[in-house]
Every structure is written in structure tokens, then in C-alpha cells.
N, C-alpha and C positions, 0 to 999 in steps of 0.2 A: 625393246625385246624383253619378254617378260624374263622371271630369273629362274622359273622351272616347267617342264613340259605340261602341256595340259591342252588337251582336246579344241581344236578351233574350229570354226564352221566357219565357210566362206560364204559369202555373196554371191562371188561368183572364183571359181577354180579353174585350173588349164590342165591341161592334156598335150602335150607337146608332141609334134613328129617334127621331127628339123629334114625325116628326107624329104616332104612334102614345101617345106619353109612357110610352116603357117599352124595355127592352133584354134583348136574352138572349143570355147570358154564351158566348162561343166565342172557342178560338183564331184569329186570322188567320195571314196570312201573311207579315205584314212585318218587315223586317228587324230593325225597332229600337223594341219597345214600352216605352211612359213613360206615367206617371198621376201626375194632381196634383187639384188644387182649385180653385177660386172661392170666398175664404173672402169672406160679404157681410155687410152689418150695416144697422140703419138709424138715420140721425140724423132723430131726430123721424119725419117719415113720409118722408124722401130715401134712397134705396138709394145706397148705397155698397160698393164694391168692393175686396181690399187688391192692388194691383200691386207687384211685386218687382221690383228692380235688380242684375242678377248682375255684377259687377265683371269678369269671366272674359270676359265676350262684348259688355260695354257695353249691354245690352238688358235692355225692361223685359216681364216676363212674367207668367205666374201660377205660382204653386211647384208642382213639378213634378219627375220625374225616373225614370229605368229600373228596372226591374224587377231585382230580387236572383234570384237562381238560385230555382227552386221559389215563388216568392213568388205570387199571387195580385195581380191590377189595385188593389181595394180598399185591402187592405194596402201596398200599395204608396204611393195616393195619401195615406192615413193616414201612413206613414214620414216620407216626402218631407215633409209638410204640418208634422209637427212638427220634422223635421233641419232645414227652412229659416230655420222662423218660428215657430216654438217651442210652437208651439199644436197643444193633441189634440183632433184633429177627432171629430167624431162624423158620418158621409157621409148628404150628404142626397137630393135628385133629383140622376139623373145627367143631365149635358152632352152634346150631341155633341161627339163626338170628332175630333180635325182628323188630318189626313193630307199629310205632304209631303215633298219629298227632301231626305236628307244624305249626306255623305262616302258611309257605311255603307250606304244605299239608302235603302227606304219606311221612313219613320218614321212611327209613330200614338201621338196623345198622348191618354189616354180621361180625361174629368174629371166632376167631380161638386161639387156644390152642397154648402157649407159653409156656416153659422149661425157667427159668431164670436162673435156677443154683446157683453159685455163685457172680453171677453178682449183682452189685449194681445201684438202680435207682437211677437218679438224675433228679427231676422236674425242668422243664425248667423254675422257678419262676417266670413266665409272667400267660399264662393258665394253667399251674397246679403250685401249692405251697407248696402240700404235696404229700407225696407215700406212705402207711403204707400199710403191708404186716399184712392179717389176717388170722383166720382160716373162713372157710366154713359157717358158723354159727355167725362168726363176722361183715363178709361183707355182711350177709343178712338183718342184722339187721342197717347195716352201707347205704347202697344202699340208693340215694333218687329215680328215679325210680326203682317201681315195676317191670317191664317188665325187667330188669339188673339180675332176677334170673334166667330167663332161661336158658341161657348160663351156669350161674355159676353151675346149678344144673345138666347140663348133664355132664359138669365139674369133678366135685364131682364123680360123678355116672360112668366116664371114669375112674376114679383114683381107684375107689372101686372094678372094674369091672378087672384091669393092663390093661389097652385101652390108656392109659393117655400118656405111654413114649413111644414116635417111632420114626422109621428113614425115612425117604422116600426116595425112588423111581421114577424118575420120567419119563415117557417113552413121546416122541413125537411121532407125523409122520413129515418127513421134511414137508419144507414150500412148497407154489407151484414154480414148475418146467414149465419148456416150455414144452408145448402139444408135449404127445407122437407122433402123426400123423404126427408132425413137423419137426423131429428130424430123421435124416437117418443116425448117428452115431452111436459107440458104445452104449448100453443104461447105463453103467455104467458112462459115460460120459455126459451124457442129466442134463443140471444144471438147475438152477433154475430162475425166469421168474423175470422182474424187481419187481414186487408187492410180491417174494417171499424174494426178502431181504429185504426189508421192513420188511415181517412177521418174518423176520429171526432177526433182531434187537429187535423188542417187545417181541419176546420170549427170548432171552437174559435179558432184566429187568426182566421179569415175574421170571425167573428159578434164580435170585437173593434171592427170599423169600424163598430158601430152599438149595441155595448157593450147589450144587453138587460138590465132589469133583472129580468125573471120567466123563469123555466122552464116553459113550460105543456107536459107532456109525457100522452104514455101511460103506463100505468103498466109497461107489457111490458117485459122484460130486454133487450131491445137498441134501444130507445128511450130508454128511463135509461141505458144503456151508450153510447150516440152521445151523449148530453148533459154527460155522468160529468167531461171532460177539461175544460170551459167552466164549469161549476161549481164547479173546482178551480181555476181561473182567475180567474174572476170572482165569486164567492161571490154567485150571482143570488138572490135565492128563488125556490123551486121548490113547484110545486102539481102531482099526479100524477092526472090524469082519467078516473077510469073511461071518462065520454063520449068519449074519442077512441080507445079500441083499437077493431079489429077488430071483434069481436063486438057490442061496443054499436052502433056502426055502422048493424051489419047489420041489427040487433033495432029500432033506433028511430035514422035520419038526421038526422026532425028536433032531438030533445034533443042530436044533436053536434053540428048546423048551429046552434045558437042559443046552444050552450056554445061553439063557436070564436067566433058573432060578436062575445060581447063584448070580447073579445083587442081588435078594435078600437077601441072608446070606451075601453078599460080608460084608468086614468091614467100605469101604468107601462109603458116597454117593453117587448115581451115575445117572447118566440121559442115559438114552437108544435115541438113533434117530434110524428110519429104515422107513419103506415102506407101503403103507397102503395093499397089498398082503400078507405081513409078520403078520399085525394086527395077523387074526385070532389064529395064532401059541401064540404070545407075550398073548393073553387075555385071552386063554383056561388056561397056566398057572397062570398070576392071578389072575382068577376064581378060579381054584385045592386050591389058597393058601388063597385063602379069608375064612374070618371067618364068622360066622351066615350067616346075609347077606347082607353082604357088598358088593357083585359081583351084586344086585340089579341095582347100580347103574353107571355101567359098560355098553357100549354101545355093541348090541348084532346084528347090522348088516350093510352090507354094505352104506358106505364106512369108517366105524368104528368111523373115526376119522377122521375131516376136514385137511387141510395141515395144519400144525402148531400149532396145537392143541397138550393139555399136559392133559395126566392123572398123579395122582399125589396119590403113591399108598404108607399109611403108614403102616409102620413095623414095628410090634410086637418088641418092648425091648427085655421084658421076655420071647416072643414065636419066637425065628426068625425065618425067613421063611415065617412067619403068616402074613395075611395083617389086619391091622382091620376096613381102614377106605381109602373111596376112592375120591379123585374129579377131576372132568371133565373142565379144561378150554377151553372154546372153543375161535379159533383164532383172531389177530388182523386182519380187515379187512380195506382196505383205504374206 
């Protein structure tokens, strides 16, 4: 966290509606964007919260902190979450986000729901110097801003609700490809355009903050090619689906709508890549699987989802299958 306020530009930024339980990812316009966490845990069946004390400003808060040039919101509150308190997050539902003024102008702080577990924080005894894990009703009263309840109260109200534990899902469309018009080869063959590995890198950091254990991809050349940099990262396992090109698609919806859905019970994390023609098939399912209404904020037409773009769909603990909470990042662009 830097050590004085100053203008940040995100990658990509949130927009929170928690009555809908889902967000999609846009820049704003404030002056000074910061992302952090609610890392929670629970003693026996008591929710418990960790609150941070920054020596710097005498105040107790949640870890937190600005945006790095080029960085993306996620990545961000992932950074923050372990430079503070020493713990790698894995991002769970997101928070609304509070909004208020400093030195520098609008400041917005976009946060997300953290699992600690068993894990133990360690303040990086520079900007934070303490970590004390509360209950719900300690940290409100511990809080020096007011505006530090919102969060924690949807929080709360996720945990009371079983909204709180999930896994996610995360589906792409690959990155851009070279124009079809261009391309007189096979089209399972048609890769991806140089500005597409590019976007194929960014989303490699991006899909860090929820660390996927499977690859469930198409098998087409710029599908494996947007995956390519995240696999070299992460060494996922990967499975290559006839069911989700194009063509199978077309020929037979439902054997791809029934090979995506079980991406959702599977037991590993898993990231989906496929084709913005397949979209419709991948969204009607989950829509079917969303709760209340969280399919609100699920994008509902052509061309669903930009190249490189991640929906980022979590799953019910206690209901799987279930989704309960959805967000939309939309891509990196040069």
C-alpha cells in the first residue's frame, strides 16, 4: 500500500449491487481506486472477521490498498491481502464497495470476501502492526471509518444467508483471434492476433485470484493459445472438449450444455475457455443454476462477452450446483 494517496487507473474496476449478488467489472471515475478483503473464518459456528491496525494513520480497517499501474481490482486486493497480512488469498463473493472523499478527491475501495481458514496472518510490521480476528459486532465497534460497515454487513448477512463459502467457476471467451474474413484455413486452426496474447497474459494474472485447478478448454488454436500463458503459470490440468467448439455447438447444444454443467459440481476448480457462439449454450446454464437473482447480472446479448473477458461464477458450498454470486471482468485492452 503506497504511503500517500495518488490517482490509480484500474485494468479493470467494480460496480457493486449486492441486491442483485453480482457485479460487472468497469472503470469508474474516481480519483483514487484501492481493493482489499474481508478475510473471515469461523470458530465453531461464530463468524469472525480479521481487522487490521495501521500505525501510519492510528486506524483500524480491513487490508487494503491502491492499485499498481496496469494492475486489475482482483489482483490488487490479492497483493494488498498478502503485503499486509501475509496470507494468499484465493477471492471469494464480492463486497460492496464504499466511496468517500480524500486529500486527492473520490476515493473507492471495491472488496471481496476471503476464507482464511486455518491460516495465520502476519502484519507486515511496517503498515500494519496488528491483525486481531473479531466477531461481527467487535469489528463494528473497532472500525475507525464508518463507511468499513458496509462490507462487513453484507458479510455477516452472506454467512447468515450460507452465501459466504464458495467455489468458483470461471468461464472465458478466448482472447482476439485473427479476423475470420482473413483466415482461408481450417477454422479450428485460426489463432490468435498479436494484441490477443497480450490479452492472453492479463488474463493469466487475473485467473491467479481464484487460482483454477482445471483447464476445461476447446480444443481450437486460439482457445489453447489464451490458456497457453496460465498453464505455464500454474501448471492446472487440462482437458480439451470436443463439446465446447463451435461446431459441436451447433450440431448438438445440448451434449455442450451438460458437458459445461458439470464444471459446476466438479470437485476441482476449474476455468472454462470456448467461443463467443457457444456463449449462449454456457449462460442459459448459469442462469438455470443461479439463485434469487444473481443471473441479473449476467450479460444477455450479443456478443456476450468481449475476447478475454471472465465471468467469475461462485458456487454454493452447501448447495452445489447453486451459483450465488456472479462477476463480470471485462478485458485487458492495450
Amino acid at each position: 500500500m503506497a504511503a500517500a494517496e495518488a490517482p490509480g487507473r484500474a485494468r479493470s474496476s467494480t460496480a457493486v449491487y449486492p441486491q442483485t449478488h453480482g457485479v460487472h467489472v468497469r472503470t469508474g471515475k474516481e480519483d483514487v481506486i484501492a481493493a482489499g478483503g474481508l478475510l473471515w473464518r469461523e470458530d465453531g459456528r461464530r463468524l469472525q472477521v480479521l481487522v487490521i491496525h495501521r500505525p501510519r494513520y492510528d486506524d483500524w480497517s480491513w487490508p487494503k490498498g491502491k492499485l499498481d499501474q496496469g494492475e486489475s481490482l482482483p489482483e490488487c486486493a490479492v497483493r494488498e491481502i498478502s503485503e499486509e497480512v501475509g496470507v494468499r488469498a484465493r477471492l471469494g463473493i464480492p463486497l460492496p464497495s464504499i466511496h468517500y472523499r480524500v486529500n486527492a478527491g473520490e476515493k473507492a475501495v471495491y472488496y471481496w470476501a476471503v476464507e482464511a481458514g486455518d491460516r495465520s496472518p502476519r502484519p507486515d510490521g511496517s503498515e500494519v502492526d496488528r491483525a486481531v480476528w473479531m466477531t461481527p459486532d467487535e469489528a463494528r465497534a473497532a472500525l475507525t471509518n464508518p463507511d468499513d460497515v458496509a462490507p462487513l454487513d453484507y458479510l455477516e448477512a452472506a454467512h447468515a444467508a450460507g452465501r459466504l463459502r464458495t467455489s468458483p467457476l470461471l468461464v472465458a471467451r478466448h482472447a482476439k483471434a485473427k479476423p475470420r474474413s482473413k483466415w482461408t484455413r481450417p477454422e479450428g486452426d485460426r489463432p490468435l492476433a498479436p494484441s490477443g496474447f497480450r490479452q492472453a497474459e492479463a488474463l493469466a494474472g487475473l485467473l491467479q485470484c481464484w487460482r483454477p485447478e482445471r483447464v476445461a478448454s476447446s480444443p481450437w488454436t486460439r482457445c489453447t493459445q489464451t490458456m497457453q500463458p496460465y498453464i505455464k503459470r500454474a501448471a492446472p490440468k487440462v482437458k480439451l472438449v470436443d463439446a465446447f467448439t463451435e461446431r459441436a455447438a451447433t450440431e448438438n447444444p445440448d451434449r455442450t450444455a451438460l458437458k459445461f454443467a458439470k464444471l459446476l459440481t466438479a470437485k476441482r476448480i476449474a476455468v472454462y475457455c470456448g467461443h463467443r457462439p457457444v456463449m449462449p449454450v454456457v449462460l442459459g446454464v448459469l442462469r438455470r443454476a443461479a439463485e434469487g437473482d444473481a443471473a441479473l447480472s449476467l450479460p444477455d446479448s450479443d456478443p456476450y462477452l468481449r475476447p478475454a473477458a471472465l465471468i467469475v461464477a461462485h458456487v454454493s458450498a452447501a448447495r452445489p450446483g447453486r451459483v450465488v454470486a456472479f462477476e463480470v471482468h471485462e478485458p485487458f485492452d492495450d
